[in-house]
N, C-alpha and C positions, 0 to 999 in steps of 0.2 A: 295974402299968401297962404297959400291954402300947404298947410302941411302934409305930408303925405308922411303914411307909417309905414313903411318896411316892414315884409314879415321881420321878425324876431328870430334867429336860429335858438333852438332852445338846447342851452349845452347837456349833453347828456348824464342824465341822472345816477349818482351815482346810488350804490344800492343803500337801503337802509339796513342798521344794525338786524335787525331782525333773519334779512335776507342772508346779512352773512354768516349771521349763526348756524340759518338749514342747510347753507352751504358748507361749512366746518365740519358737522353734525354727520351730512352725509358723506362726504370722504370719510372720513373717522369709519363710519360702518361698513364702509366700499371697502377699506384698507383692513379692517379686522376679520371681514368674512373672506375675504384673499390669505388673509395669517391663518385664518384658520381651516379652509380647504389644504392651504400648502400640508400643513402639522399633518392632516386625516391623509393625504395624498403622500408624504413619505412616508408616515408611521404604517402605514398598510403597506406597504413597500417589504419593509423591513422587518413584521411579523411573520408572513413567512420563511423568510431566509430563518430565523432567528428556531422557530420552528422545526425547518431542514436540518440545523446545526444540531439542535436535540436528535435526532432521528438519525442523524446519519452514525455509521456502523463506528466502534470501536476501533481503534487500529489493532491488526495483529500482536497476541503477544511475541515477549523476545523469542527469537526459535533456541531450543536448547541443542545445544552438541555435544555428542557421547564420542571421545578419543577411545580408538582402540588401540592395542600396543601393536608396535611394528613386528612384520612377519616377513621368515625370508624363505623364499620357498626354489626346490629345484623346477625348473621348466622343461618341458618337449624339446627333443633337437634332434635332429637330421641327418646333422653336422658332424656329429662325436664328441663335439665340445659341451663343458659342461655351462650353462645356461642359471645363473639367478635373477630372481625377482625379489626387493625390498619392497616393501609397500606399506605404508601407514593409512590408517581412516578414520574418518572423522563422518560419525552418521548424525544426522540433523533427524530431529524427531519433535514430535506434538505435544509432546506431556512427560509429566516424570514417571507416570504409572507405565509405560513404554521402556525407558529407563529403566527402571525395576525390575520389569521381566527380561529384557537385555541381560542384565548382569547375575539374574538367577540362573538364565540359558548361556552364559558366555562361552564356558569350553565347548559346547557344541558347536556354535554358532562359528568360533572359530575355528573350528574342524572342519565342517561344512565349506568354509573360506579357503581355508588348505588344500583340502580334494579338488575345490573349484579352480584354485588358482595353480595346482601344479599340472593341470592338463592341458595348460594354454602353452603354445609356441612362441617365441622374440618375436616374430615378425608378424601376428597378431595384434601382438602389443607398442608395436613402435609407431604408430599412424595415431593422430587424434581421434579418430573415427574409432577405431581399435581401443581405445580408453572410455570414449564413453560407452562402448558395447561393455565394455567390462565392468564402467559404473552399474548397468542399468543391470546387468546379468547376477551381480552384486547384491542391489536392491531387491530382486527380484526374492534369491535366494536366503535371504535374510529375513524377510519378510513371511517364510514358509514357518509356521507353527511345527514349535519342538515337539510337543507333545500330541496324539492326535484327542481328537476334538476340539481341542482348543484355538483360540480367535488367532487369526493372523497377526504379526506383530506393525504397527504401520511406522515405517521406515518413508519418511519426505524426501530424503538426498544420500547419495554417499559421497563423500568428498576423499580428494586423495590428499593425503599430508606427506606423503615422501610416494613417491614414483622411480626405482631403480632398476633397470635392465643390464645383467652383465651377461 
């Protein structure tokens, strides 16, 4: 009887320690040069901004606001009847060194405002339209240097604090 041998399947080998170490080995390195592209990949992200945040502008200071006293002045009229105006203001300004010459120049400045405001008519002044003309005419006039040669005053806003047409 003649034996006969069968191939043999040969079960497959598993690895030796060796192998699995270069395999541990290089994962490990695979995994920390991914950690550390990620690190270089957000942190250069975020130097710039970081950058920008330096760089970028100040916010405005507070705006100051200088109250004037209320003024009541006769008006224009057509009518026969007699016409007031109350009016309170409130100027918005850039600095206090503005403020200062404000209140060195006040009684003129408010004189100037008197002339200006006793030539205007009611029906001038009753439309919105007709109040910021009067802001801005305001602004303008205020803004004219008391003294001559001297710098103009800069006036940012007029604001109204009382509005009264009778």
């Amino acid at each position: 009887m003649a034996t006969t041998t069968a191939p043999q399947q040969a079960a497959p080998a598993s690895p030796g320690p060796l192998k699995r170490i270069i395999l541990i080995v290089l994962i490990a390195i695979i995994a920390a040069g991914a950690a550390g592209a990620g690190v270089w990949f957000f942190m250069s992200k975020r130097a710039p901004a970081a950058a920008s945040a330096q760089a970028a502008p100040t916010p405005p200071a507070t705006p100051l606001f200088f109250p004037l006293e209320s003024m009541t002045v006769n008006l224009q009229s057509d009518d026969g009847q007699q016409h007031f105006l109350r009016i309170g203001l409130t100027l918005r300004l850039g600095d206090a060194a503005t403020q200062q010459q404000l209140t060195e120049h006040m009684p003129e400045v408010r004189s100037h405002i008197l002339l200006a405001l006793s030539n205007k008519h009611p029906d001038e002044l009753a439309p919105l339209e007709g109040k910021r003309a009067l802001a801005d005419e305001l602004k303008t006039l205020i803004e004219q240097p008391t003294d001559k040669g001297a710098a103009p005053i800069n006036v940012q806003d007029v604001l109204f604090t009382e509005f009264v047409v009778q």
